[in-house]
N, C-alpha and C positions, 0 to 999 in steps of 0.2 A: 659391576652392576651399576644400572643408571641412578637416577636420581628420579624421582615417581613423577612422573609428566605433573604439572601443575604445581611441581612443590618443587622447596627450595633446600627441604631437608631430606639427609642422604637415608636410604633405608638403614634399619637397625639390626644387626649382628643377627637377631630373632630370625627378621625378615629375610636376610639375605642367605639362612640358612635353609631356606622353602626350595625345594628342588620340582620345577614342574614340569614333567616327560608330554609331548604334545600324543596323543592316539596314535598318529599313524609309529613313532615309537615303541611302542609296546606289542609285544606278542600275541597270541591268541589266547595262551595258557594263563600269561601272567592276568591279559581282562578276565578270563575266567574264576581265576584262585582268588581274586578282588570282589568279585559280585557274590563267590559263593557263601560267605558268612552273612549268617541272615544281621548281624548286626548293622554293616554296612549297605546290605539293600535296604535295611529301613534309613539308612542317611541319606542314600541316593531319590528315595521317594518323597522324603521331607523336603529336599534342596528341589526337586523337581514340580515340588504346588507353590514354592516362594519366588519370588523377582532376584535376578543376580542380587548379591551382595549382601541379603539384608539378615539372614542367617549366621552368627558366630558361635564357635562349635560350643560352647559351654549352652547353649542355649536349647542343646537336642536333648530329651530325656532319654535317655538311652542303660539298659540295665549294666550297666559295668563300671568299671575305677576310673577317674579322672585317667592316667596311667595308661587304660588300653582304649580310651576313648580317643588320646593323642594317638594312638598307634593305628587305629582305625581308619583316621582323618588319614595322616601315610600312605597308608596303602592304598587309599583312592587315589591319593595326590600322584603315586609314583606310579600309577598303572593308567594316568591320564583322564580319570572322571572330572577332578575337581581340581579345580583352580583356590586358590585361599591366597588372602591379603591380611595387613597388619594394619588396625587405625588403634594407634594406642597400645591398650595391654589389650584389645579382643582382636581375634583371629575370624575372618569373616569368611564365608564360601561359594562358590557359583558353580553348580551341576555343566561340566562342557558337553553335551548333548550334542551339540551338532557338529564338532569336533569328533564325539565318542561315536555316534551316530554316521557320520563319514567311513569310516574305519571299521565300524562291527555293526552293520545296519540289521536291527530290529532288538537287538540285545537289551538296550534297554527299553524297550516295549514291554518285550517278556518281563524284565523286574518291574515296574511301574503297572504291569498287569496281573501280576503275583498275586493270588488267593492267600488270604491268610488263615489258618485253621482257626474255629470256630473257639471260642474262647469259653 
């Protein structure tokens, strides 16, 4: 792995353990089995009202354990939604919509279009 354009220090063991599949990589089923837990379509709708980057995953309120929050973040990562970076100890994320959107066009429309039931 390179060394992060602009810097002079080599990624971190952390980092260099980020595995990111591009869209057109992934199947139809594996994007589907990714979108279908509503925990992750509320990650994908949060990263999709913010600017690249400025989202780090600790920072989602999201109802589950530290534990499967990492396991959540994964599963987008390997099914090609989301892109994530290391500055420091935070883990930061950027929704690839137009990558994901190339690949399975309207899919995340539908999520990003999602009714939530009435609370």
């Amino acid at each position: 792995m390179s060394v992060r354009q602009g810097s002079n220090i080599a990624p971190t063991a952390r980092a260099r353990s980020l595995v990111h599949r591009h869209p057109r990589e992934v199947s139809l089923q594996t994007a589907l089995d990714a979108v279908a837990d509503p925990v992750r379509r509320a990650i994908i709708r949060e990263l999709a009202g913010q600017p690249d980057w400025t989202r780090a995953c600790g920072t989602f309120d999201l109802p589950v354990s530290k534990a499967t929050r990492s396991h959540h973040f994964a599963v987008l990562r390997e099914a090609g939604l989301i892109e994530q970076r290391d500055e420091g100890a935070r883990r930061f994320n950027r929704l690839r919509r137009p990558e994901f959107d190339a690949e399975f066009p309207g899919m995340l429309d539908l999520i990003l279009d999602e009714r939530r039931p009435a609370e």
